[in-house]
N, C-alpha and C positions, 0 to 999 in steps of 0.2 A: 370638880363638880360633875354629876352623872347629867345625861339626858333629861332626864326626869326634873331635877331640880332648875336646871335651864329653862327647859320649859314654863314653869310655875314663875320662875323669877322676870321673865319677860312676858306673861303673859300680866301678874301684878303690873309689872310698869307700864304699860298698856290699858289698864282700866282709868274709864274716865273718858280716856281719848277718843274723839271721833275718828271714823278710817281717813277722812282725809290729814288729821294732824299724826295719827300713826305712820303712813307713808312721808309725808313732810318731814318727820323726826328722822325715817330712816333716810331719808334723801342725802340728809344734812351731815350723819354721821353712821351710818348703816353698813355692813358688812354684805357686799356682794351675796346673795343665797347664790349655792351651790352652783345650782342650774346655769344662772347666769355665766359663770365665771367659764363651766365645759361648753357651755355652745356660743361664749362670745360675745355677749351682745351685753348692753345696756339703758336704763331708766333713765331717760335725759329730762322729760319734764311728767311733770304732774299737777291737775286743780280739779278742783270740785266736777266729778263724772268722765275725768277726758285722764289718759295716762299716751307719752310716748313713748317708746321704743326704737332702738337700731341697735343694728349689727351688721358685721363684711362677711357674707356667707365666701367660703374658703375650701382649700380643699381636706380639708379634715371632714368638712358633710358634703362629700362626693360620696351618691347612690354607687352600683357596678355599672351603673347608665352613662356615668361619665355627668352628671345634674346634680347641683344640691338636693341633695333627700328631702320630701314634704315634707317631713318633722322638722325640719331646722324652720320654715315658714308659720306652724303647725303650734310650734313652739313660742317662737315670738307672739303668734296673735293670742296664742290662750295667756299668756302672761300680763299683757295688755289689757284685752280684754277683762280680767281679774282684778287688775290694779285700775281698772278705771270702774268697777263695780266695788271695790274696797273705798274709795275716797265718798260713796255717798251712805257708808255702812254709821249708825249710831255708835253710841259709846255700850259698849255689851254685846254688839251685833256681830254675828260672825255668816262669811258663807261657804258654799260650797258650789263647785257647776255639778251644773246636772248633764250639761250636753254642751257639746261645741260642732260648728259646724265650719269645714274650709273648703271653699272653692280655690281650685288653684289655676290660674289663668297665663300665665306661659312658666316656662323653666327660668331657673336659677341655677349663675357660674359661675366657677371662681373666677376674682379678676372683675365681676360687674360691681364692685363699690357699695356703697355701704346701703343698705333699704332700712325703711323707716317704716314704724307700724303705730297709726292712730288710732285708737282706740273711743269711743263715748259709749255713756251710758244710756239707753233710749227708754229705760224706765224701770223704777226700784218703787216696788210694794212692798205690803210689811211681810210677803211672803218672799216673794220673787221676785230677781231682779233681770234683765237683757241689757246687752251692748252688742256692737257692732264695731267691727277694726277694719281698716284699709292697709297693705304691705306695699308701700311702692319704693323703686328703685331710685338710686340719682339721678338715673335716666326720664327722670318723672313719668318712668310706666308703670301699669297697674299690674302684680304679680298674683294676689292672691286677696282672696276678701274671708273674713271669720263674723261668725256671731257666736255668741252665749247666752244660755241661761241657766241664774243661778239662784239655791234657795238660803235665804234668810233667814236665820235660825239663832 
């Protein structure tokens, strides 16, 4: 089966369903996307506007700094943030970001254990929607904070 036909067949089984029953479905029996799988991490929970996140930043996203690279942070929270804007999407709804923002607020090592990224929705129009994510360590410090917005279409 090409690309193309992929597409069309999972997008069919997908109609109907609201973004939250869409991510629910894939929780349940869903195939890692890609992304996940090269930087590590995973989709631990999910409900209505809120999605979580974790991953063991390691030394495969070691900068030349000797620091995990802001994209491995970067990364977790726009995924998050997405998956907690996907769970309040209608049935037909789709989005896109328009903009992501990270603050990143100390470095990341290999060897500091696993960080988690909270994500909520802080409000979905029939245009556009925002959330807001927190990255924090086992050490329950705070590493990095993201927001998004995104359009509804």
């Amino acid at each position: 089966m090409n690309a193309m036909n992929k597409k069309k067949e999972l997008e069919d089984s997908r109609k109907g369903m609201t973004g939250l029953e869409q991510m629910q479905a894939f929780i349940k029996g869903g195939k890692p996307p890609a992304i996940a799988v090269t930087m590590g991490f995973d989709l631990d929970e999910i409900a209505l506007g809120k999605a979580v996140f974790s991953g063991v930043p390691g030394e495969k996203h070691l900068n030349p700094l000797g620091t995990v690279h802001g994209g491995y942070a970067a990364t977790l929270l726009d995924s998050a943030l997405g998956c907690s804007i996907h769970t309040v999407l209608e049935p037909g709804e789709r989005y896109t970001t328009v903009d992501l923002n990270v603050k990143y607020l100390r470095a990341m090592f290999p060897g500091m254990g696993k960080v988690t990224v909270t994500s909520e929705v802080v409000h979905k129009g029939r245009k556009i929607a925002t959330a807001e994510a927190r990255l924090i360590g086992e050490d329950g410090k705070l590493y990095a904070t993201g927001n998004t917005t995104c359009a509804i279409y």
